[in-house]
VOGUBA-641733 format. One record per residue: x, y, z of N, C-alpha, C in turn; residue in one letter. Coordinates in pm, whole numbers, padded with zeros to 5 digits, always signed. Example, Ala and Ser with C-alpha at 12.3 -4.5 7.8 and 13.67 -1.06 7.14 Angstrom:
# VOGUBA-641733
+01319-00569+00780+01230-00450+00780+01320-00330+00780a +01285-00225+00708+01367-00106+00714+01290+00003+00787s 
***
This chain:
# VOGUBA-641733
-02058-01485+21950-01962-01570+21882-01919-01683+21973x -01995-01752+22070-01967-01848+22182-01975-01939+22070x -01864-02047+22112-01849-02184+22050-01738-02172+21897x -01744-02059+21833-01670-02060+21710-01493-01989+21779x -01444-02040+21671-01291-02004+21667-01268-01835+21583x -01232-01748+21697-01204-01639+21605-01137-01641+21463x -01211-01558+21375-01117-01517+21217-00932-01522+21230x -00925-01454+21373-00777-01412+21334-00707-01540+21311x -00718-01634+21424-00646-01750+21464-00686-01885+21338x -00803-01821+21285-00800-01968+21169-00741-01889+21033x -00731-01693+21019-00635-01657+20942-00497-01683+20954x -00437-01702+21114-00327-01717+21135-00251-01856+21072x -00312-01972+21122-00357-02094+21121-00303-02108+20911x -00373-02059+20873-00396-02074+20736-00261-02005+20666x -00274-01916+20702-00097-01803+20624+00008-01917+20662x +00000-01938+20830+00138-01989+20858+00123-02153+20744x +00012-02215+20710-00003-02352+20680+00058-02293+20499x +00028-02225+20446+00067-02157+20335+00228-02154+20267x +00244-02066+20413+00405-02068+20379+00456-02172+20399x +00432-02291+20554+00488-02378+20530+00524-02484+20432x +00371-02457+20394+00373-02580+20261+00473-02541+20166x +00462-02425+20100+00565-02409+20013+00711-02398+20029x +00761-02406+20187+00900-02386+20232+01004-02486+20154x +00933-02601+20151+01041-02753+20112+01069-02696+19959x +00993-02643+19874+01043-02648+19750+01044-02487+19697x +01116-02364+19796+01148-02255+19767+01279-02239+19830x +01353-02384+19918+01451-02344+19977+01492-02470+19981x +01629-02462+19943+01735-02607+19927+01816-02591+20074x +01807-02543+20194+01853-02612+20302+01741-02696+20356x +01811-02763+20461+01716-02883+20521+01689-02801+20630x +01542-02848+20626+01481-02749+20748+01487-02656+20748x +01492-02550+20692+01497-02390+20665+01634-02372+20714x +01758-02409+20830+01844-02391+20870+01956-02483+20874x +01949-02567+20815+02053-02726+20819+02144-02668+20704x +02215-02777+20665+02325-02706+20598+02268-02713+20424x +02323-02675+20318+02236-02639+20219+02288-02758+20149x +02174-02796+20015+02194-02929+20022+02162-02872+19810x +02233-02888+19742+02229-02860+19601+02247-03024+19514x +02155-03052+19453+02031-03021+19502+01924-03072+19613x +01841-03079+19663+01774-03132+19771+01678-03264+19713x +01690-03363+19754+01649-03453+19645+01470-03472+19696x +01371-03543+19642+01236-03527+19660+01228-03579+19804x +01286-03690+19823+01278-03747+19976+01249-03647+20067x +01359-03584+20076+01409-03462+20172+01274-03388+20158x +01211-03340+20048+01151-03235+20070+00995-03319+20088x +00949-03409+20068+00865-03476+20143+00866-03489+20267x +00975-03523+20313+00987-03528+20458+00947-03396+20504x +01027-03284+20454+00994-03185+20484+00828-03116+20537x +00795-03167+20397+00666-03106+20428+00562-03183+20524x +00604-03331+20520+00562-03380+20612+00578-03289+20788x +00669-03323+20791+00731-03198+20943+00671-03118+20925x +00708-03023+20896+00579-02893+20848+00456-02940+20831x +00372-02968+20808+00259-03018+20830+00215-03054+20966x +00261-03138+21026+00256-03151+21144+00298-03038+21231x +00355-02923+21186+00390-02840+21324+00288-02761+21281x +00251-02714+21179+00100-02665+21210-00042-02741+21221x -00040-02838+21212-00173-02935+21282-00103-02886+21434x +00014-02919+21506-00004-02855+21631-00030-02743+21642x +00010-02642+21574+00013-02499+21602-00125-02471+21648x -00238-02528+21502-00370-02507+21498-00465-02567+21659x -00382-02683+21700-00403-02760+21840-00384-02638+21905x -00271-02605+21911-00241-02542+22046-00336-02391+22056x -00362-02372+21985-00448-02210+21926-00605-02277+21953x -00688-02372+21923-00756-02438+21966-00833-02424+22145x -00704-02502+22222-00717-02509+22322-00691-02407+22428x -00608-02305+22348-00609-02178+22382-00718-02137+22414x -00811-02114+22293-00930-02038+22308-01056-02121+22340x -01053-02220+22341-01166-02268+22431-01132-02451+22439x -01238-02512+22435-01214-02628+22418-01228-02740+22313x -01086-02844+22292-01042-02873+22182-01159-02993+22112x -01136-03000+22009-01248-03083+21996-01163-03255+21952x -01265-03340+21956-01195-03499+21901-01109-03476+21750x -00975-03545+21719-00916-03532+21622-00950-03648+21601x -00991-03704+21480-01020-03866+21430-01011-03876+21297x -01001-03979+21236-00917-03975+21082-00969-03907+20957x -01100-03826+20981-01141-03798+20886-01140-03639+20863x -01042-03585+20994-00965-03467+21026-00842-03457+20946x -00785-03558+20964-00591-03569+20976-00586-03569+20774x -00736-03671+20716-00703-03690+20597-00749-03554+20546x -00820-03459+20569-00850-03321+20514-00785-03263+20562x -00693-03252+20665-00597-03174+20642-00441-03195+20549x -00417-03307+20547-00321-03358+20437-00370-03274+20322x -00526-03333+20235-00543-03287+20161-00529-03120+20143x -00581-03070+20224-00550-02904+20265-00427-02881+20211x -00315-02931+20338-00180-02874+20299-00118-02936+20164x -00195-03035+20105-00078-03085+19994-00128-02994+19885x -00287-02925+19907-00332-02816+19799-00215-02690+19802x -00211-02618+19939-00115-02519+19981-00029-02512+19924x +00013-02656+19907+00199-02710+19875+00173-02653+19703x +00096-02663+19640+00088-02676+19464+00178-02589+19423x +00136-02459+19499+00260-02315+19389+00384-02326+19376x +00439-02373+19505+00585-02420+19524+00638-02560+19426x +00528-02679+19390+00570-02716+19333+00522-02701+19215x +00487-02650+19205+00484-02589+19022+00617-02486+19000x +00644-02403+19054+00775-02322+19069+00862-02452+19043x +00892-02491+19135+01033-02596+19178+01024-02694+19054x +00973-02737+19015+00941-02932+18891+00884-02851+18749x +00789-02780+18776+00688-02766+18632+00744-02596+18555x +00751-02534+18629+00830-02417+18577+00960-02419+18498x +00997-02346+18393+01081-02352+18313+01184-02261+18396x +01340-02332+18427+01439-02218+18511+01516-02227+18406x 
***
């Protein structure tokens, strides 16, 4: 298995990218811990997931270089992973906008 990224760490990688995505629109505080915000308006939770997004593109970095060596990030990375996490993001917003409460 020289050269590939173990299962666990691109399972890890993936759960944590999962939950994050869906955090902004299963929870009306800012940032999982800020003060609670009724309701949280779309901005906020864009931003959100923006942040989140980015702390697991690092996470996935740092797990990366952990286990061996990292490879070039260049734009045709950054835009499949957007796409990735904004797929992730769907359940949460179907819950939160498209679901009947």
């Amino acid at each position: 298995m020289t050269g590939l990224v173990p299962a666990w760490a691109v399972l890890t990688v993936l759960l944590a990218a999962l939950i994050a995505a869906n955090l902004p629109f299963v929870n009306e505080r800012l940032f999982l811990f800020g003060p609670r915000r009724e309701p949280k308006t779309v901005a906020w939770r864009v931003l959100e997931l923006l942040a989140y997004g980015t702390l697991i593109a690092l996470l996935g970095r740092a797990l990366e270089s952990h286990l061996g060596r990292a490879s070039v990030v260049r734009w045709e990375f950054v835009a499949v992973w957007l796409c990735v996490f904004l797929t992730l993001a769907f359940p949460g917003f179907v819950w939160r906008y498209l679901r009947k409460h």
